[in-house]
C-alpha positions as CSV (number, residue, x, y, z in Angstrom):
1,X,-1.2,-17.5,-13.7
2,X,2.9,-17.6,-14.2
3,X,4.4,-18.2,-10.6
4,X,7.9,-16.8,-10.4
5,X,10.6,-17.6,-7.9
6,X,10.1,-15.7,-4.3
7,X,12.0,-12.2,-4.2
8,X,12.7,-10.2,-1.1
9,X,13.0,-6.3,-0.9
10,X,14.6,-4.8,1.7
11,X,14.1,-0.8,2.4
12,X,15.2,0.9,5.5
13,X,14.7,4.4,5.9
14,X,15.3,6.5,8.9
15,X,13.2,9.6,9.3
16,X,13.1,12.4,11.1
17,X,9.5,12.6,13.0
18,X,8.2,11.1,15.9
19,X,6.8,7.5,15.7
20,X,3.7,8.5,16.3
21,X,3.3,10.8,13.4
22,X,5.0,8.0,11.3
23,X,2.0,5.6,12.7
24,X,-0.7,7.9,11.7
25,X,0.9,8.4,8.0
26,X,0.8,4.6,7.3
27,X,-2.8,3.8,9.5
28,X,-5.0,7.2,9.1
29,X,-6.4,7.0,5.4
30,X,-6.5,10.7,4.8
31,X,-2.5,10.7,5.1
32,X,-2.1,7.5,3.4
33,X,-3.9,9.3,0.5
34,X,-1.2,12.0,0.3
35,X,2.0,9.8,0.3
36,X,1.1,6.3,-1.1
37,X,2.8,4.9,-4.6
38,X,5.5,6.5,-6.7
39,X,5.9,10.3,-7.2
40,X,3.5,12.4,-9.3
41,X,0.6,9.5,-8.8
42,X,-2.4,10.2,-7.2
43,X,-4.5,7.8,-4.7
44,X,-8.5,9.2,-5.7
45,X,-9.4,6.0,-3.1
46,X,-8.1,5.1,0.2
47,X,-10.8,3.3,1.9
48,X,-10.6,0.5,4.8
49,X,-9.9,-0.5,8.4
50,X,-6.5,-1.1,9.9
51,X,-7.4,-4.0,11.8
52,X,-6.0,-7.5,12.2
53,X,-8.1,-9.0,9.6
54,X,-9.1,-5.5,8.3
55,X,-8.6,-4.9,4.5
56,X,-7.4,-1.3,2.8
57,X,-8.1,-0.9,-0.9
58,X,-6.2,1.7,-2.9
59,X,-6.3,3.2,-6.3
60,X,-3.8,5.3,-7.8
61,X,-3.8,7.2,-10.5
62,X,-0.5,7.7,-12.6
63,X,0.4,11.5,-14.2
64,X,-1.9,13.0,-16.8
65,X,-0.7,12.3,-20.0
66,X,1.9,9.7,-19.4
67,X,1.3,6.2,-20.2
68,X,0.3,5.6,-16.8
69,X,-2.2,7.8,-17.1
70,X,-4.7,5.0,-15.4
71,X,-6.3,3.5,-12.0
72,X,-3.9,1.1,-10.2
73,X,-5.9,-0.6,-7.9
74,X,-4.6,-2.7,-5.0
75,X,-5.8,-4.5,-1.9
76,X,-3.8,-4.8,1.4
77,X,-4.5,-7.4,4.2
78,X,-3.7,-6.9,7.3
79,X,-2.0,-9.8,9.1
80,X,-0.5,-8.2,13.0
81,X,-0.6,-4.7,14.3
82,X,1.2,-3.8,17.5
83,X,0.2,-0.2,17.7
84,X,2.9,2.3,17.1
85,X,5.6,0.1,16.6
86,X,4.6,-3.1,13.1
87,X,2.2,-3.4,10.5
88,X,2.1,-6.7,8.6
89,X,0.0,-6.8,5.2
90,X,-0.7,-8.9,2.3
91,X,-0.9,-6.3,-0.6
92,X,-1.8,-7.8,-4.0
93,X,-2.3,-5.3,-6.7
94,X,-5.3,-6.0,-9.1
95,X,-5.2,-6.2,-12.7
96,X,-7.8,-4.8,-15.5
97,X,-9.8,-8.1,-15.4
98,X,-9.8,-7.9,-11.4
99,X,-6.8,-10.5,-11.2
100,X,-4.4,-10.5,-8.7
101,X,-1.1,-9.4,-10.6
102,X,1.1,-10.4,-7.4
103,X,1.1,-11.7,-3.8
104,X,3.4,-9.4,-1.5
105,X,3.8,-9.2,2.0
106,X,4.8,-6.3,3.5
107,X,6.4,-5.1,7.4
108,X,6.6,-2.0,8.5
């Protein structure tokens, strides 16, 4: 496995719901499924507990007929919850020979 250097992303977005719909689009796994991963993809799994300790896996599926026209699986980890206001998760995407193509940690 190459290691590269560590990178940081920053993304702030402001939206216009109330926090606890916001919540319940990134912990309840039937509106996870609807909104997770880049535009036109698909997510046929979204399966796991939001727990400290609790693990989330989810495959998308990129648009028919494009070259990413295949399952992106990925795990997520979760490392602290304090309801209705931060989720902290590991997320490491998985490769074709069940590798782990990255380490990320992600708040929200």
């Amino acid at each position: 496995m190459t290691v590269h250097a560590e990178r940081t992303i920053t993304l702030i977005r402001v939206l216009k719901a109330p926090r606890d719909l916001v919540w319940k689009a990134w912990t309840d796994t039937a509106m996870l499924k609807e909104w997770w991963g880049p535009e036109q993809f698909t997510n046929p799994r979204v399966e796991g507990e939001v727990r400290v300790g609790g693990e989330m896996h989810i495959t998308m599926h990129g648009p028919k007929g494009s070259p990413y026209d295949m399952d992106f699986p990925m795990v997520k980890r979760y490392r602290e919850i304090v309801p209705g206001k931060k989720l902290v998760f590991d997320n490491e995407p998985i490769g074709p020979n069940g590798e782990k193509l990255i380490e990320g940690l992600t708040t929200a």
